[in-house]
N, C-alpha and C positions, 0 to 999 in steps of 0.2 A: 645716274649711276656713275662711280669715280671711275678712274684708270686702275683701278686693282679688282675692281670684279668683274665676273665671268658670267657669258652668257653660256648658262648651262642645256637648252634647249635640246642641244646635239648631245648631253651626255651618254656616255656607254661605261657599264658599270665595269671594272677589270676587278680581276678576280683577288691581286692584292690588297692589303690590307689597307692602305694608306694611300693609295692611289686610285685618278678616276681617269679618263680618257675621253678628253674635249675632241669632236674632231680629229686629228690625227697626232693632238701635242697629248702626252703620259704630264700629268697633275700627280704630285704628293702633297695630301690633304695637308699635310704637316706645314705646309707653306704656305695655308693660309689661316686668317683670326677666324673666331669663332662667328663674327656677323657675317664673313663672307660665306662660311660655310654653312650658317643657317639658308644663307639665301639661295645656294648650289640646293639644297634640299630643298627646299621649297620651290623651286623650279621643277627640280626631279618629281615632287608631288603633284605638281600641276600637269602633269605629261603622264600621271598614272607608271612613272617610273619609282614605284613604291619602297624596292626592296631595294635598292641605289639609295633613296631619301634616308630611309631606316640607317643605312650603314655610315654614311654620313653624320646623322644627326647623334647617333649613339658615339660616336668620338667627339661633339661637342658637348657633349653629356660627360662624357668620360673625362674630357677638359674641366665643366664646371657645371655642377649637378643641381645649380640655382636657376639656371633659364629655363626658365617658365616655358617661352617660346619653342625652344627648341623638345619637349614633351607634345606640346599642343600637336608642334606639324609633325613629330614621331608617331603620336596619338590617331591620327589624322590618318598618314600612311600604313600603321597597322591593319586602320579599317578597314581601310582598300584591298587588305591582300586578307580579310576577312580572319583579322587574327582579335577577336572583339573583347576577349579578357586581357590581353596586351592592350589594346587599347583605350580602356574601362581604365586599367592601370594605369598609362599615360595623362589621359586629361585630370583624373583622381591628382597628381602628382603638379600638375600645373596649377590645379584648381587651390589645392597648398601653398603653393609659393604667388598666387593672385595673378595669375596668369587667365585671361577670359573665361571667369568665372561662369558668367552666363550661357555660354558659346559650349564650353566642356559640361557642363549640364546637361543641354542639348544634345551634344554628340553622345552623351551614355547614355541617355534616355534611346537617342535612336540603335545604341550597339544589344539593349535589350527591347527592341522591338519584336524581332524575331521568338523572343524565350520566352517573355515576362512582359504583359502588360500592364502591370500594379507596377514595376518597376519603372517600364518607361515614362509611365504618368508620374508616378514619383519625380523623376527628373525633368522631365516637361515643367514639371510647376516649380522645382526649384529655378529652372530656368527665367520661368519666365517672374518669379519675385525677385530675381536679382536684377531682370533687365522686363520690365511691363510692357513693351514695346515690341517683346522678339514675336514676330509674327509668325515665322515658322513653327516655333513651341508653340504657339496658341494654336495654330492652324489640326500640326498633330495629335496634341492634347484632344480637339476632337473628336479627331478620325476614328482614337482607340477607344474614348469614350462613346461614340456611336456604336463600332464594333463590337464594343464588349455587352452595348444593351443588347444589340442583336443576338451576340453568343447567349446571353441572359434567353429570351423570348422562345428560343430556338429549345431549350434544354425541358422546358418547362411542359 
């Protein structure tokens, strides 16, 4: 890690717009690039500080509307705070500009898991033809197709 990034761990979200509050120094986002602030978000993701990551990541967005990255962990942290058509929206937008394609598959598949099991299989398999390896899309692709014969057996 250079001497210009932050360990975001201690973040606490302040209520302005441009500023975050490390420990007891006031941060204006403004003063930093965009890979530092990817990285402040992604920290804040990691700590299930979701709505801090969002507001972050949406001014490196608002900076340059091409980082793949910074949709994925926006995508990522919507989930978290169960906003799942923002987030469906999110990785869609990554998955455009070639940002882990395989990966953002997987996570819409799993934001319609709850709704839509034709849909999450859908996504399960495009996942796992872009990456034949993801084990977790194999693993769930499963589960919904066992589930769904059982819903099938049950009905009948």
């Amino acid at each position: 890690m250079d001497d210009n990034a932050i360990n975001t761990k201690d973040s606490i979200a302040n209520t302005k717009d441009s500023t975050v509050t490390l420990g007891k120094e006031l941060m204006n986002l403004d003063d930093y690039n965009s890979s530092q602030l990817i990285e402040m978000a992604d920290a804040n993701y990691k700590i299930n500080n979701y709505a801090e990551a969002i507001r972050i990541l949406d001014k490196v967005i608002m900076r340059d509307s091409t980082y793949g990255r910074a949709y994925y962990i926006r995508g990522n942290s919507f989930g978290g705070i169960q906003e799942l058509e923002k987030s469906t929206q999110d990785y869609q937008t990554a998955i455009k500009l070639g940002y882990k394609e395989a990966s953002c598959n997987y996570n819409i598949g799993l934001n319609f898991l709850p709704t839509s099991d034709s849909l999450a299989l859908y996504y399960f398999n495009k996942a796992i033809l872009l990456d034949p390896s993801h084990r977790k899309a194999k693993r769930l692709k499963k589960m919904v197709e066992r589930n769904s014969i059982q819903k099938g057996r049950k009905r009948g």
